[in-house]
C-alpha positions in Angstrom: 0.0 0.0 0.0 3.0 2.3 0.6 4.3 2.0 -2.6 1.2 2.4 -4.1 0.9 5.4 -2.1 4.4 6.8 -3.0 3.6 5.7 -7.2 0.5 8.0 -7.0 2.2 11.0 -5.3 4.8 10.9 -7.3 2.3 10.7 -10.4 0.9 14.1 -9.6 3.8 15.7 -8.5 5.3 14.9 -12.2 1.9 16.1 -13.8 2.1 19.2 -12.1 5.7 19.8 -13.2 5.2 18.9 -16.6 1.6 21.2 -16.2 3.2 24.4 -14.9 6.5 23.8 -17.8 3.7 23.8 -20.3 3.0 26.9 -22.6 1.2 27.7 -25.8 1.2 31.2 -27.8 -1.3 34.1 -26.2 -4.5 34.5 -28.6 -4.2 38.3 -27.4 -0.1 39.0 -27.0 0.6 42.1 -24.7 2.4 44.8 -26.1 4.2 47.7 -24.3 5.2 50.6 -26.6 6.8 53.5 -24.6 8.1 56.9 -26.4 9.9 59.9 -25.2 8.1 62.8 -24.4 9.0 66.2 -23.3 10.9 65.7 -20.3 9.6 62.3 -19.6 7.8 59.7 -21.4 4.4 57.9 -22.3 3.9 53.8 -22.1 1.0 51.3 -22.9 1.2 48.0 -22.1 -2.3 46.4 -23.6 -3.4 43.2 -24.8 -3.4 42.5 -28.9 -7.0 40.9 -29.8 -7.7 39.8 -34.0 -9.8 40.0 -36.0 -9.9 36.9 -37.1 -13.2 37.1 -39.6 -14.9 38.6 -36.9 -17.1 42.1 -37.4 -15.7 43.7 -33.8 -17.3 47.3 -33.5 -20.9 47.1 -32.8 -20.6 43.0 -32.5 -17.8 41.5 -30.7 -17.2 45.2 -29.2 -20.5 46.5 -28.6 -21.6 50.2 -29.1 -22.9 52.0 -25.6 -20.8 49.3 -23.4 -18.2 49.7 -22.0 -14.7 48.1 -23.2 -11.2 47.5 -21.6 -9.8 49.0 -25.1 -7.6 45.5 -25.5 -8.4 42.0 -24.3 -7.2 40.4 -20.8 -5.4 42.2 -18.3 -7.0 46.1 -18.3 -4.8 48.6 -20.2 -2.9 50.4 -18.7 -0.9 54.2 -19.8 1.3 55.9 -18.1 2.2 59.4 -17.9 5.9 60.7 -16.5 5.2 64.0 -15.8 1.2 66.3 -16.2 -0.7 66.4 -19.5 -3.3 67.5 -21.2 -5.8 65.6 -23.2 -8.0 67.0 -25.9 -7.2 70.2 -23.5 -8.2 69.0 -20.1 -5.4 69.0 -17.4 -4.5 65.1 -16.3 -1.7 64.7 -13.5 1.1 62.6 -13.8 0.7 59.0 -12.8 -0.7 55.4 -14.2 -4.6 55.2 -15.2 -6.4 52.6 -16.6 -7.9 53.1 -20.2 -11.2 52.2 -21.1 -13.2 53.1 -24.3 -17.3 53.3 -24.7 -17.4 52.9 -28.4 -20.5 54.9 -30.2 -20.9 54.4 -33.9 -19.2 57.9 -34.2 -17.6 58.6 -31.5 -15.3 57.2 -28.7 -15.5 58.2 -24.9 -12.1 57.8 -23.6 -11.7 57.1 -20.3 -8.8 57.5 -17.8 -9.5 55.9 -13.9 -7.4 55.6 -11.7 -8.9 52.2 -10.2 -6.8 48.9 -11.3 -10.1 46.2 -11.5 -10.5 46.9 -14.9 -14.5 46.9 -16.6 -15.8 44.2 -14.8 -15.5 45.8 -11.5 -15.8 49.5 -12.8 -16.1 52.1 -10.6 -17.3 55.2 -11.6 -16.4 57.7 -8.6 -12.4 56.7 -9.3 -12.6 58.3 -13.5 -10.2 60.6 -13.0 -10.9 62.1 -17.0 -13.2 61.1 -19.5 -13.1 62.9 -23.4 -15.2 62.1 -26.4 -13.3 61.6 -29.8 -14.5 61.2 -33.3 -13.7 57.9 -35.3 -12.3 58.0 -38.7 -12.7 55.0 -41.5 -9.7 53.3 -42.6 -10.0 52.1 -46.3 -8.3 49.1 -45.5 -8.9 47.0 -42.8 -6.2 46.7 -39.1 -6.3 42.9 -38.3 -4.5 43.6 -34.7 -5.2 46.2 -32.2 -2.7 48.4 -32.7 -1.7 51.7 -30.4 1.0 54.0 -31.4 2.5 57.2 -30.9 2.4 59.4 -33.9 3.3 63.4 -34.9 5.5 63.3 -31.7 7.5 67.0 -31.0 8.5 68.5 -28.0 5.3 69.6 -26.5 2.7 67.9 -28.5 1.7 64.2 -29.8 -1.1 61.6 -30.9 -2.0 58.3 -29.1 -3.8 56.5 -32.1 -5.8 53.5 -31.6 -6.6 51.4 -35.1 -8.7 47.9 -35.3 -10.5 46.7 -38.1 -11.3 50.0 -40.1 -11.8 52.4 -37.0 -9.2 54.6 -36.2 -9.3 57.3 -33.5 -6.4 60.1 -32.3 -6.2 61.5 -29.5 -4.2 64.5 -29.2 -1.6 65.0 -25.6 0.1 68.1 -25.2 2.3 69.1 -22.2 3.8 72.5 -20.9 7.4 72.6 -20.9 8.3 76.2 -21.9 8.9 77.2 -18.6 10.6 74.7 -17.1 12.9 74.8 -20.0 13.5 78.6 -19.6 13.9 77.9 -15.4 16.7 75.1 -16.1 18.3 77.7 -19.0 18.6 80.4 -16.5 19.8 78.1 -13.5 22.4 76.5 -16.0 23.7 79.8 -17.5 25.2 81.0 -14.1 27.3 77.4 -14.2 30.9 77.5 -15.3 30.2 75.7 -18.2 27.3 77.3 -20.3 25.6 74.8 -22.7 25.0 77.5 -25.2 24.5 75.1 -28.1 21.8 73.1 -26.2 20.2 76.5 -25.2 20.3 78.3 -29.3 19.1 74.7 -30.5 16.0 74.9 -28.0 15.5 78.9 -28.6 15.6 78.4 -32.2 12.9 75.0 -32.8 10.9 76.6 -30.2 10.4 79.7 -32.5 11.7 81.9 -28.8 13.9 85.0 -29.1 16.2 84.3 -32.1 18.2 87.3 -30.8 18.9 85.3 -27.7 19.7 82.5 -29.8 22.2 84.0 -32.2 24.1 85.4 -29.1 24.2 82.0 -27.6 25.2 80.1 -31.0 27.8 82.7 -31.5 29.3 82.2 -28.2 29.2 78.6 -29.1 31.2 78.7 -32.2 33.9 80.2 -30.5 34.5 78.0 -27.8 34.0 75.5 -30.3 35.2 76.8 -33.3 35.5 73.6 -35.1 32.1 72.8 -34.5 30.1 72.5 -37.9 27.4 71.4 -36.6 26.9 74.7 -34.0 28.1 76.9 -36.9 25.0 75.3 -39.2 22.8 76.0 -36.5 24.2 79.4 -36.5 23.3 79.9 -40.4 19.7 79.3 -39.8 19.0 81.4 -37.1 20.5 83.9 -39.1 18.2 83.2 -42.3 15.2 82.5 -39.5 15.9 86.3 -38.9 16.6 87.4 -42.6 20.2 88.1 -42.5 20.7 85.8 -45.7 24.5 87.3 -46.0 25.3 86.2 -42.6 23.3 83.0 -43.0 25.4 82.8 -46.5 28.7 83.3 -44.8 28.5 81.1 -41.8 27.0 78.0 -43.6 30.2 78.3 -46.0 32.3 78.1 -42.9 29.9 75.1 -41.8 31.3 73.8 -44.9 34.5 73.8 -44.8 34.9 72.4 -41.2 32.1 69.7 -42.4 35.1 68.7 -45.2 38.1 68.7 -43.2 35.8 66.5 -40.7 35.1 64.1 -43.9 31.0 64.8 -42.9 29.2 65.0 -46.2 25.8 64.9 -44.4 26.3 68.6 -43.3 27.7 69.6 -46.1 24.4 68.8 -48.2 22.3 70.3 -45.2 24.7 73.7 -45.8 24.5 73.8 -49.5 20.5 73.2 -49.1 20.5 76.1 -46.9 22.3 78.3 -49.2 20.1 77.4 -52.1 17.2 78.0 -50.1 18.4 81.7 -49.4 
């Protein structure tokens, strides 16, 4: 009886093993896309449902009910530092997103709760914006997020599934941080003047400001093609075309010496474009 006992033990502990070694693919694979944002950065992490032949919005996704926007675990984004949604202030911090789909329309919903649709809670939405759907012309077979039109203070979250696509637009204030950390920075030893024209000048800021700083940086770099090609377009920016002229040619010939042919196209396009 003991042996039998020990055989039978034995038995399950080797089915349970072989049970918990055992895997097969995920019908709905999690993704996490993350991107860099501002002076932080945006992830997703959400479950990938098919199509499959199915008809999903309306059917398998029902209008006017509310949907975990992905399958399985709830998704989830997070935000590194405050943002803005379609306008409407949203701290920092990880939120649950869920979707009630209209024909139309999306409600978009961030709550701060972690139980997902099937234990909603309305009292813990922390945002909620409507969005209107587009039609693709051709059909997305995998629930697909991305991040899209992404610049320094202003992006797209777009969601695409069979031929309904939605963007939602995040924007973030970083002008005056940027111009706090400039002015702390500046009273350093070392100035990052280059870093501070760049940000000036693709910010559309004071190009005056800018020229002073990527002047100072050519000459405590004055090998520097790079700064002294950022120099030549603030200068065009602010319609001095024979300073722009003359500082891309120098951009030029330290671009040579350096064997960089990449700046010296992006110098002789600037010229041409004078």
């Amino acid at each position: 009886m003991k042996k039998i006992i020990l055989f039978l033990v034995l038995t399950v502990l080797g089915m349970n093993a072989n049970a918990q070694s055992f895997k097969v693919p995920t019908p709905s694979p999690t993704q996490t896309i993350k991107q860099e944002f501002s002076l932080s950065s945006v992830e997703i992490t959400y479950s990938r449902p098919a199509l499959r032949g199915r008809k999903i919005f309306g059917d398998i996704v029902p209008f006017g009910k509310l949907w975990r926007a992905g399958a399985n675990a709830p998704t989830k984004v997070t935000f590194g530092e405050d943002v803005k949604i379609m306008g409407k202030s949203l701290k920092a911090g990880s939120y649950q997103l869920m979707i009630n789909p209209t024909e139309r329309s999306w409600e978009i919903i961030f709550n701060k709760g972690t139980d997902g649709v099937f234990n909603y809670h309305p009292e813990e939405n922390v945002l909620t914006v409507s969005v209107p759907t587009a039609t693709l012309q051709y059909p997305v077979e995998s629930l697909a997020y991305q991040f899209e039109l992404v610049a320094a203070n202003k992006m797209f979250i777009q969601i695409s599934w069979e031929k309904t696509f939605v963007s939602i637009p995040v924007e973030t204030e970083i002008d005056a941080k940027i111009a706090a950390s400039i002015e702390q920075v500046m009273s350093a030893d070392t100035k990052p003047y280059f870093e501070s024209a760049s940000y000036y000048f693709e910010t559309g800021r004071d190009l005056n400001k800018a020229l002073e700083w990527a002047t100072k940086a050519t000459a405590s770099n004055p090998s520097a093609f790079w700064v002294f090609h950022l120099k030549a377009k603030i200068q065009a920016k602010m319609g001095d075309k024979a300073g722009a002229k003359a500082t891309a040619l120098k951009s030029i010939e330290l671009a040579k010496a350096a064997k960089n042919d990449d700046y010296v196209v992006l110098n002789e396009k600037l010229i041409k474009g004078l």
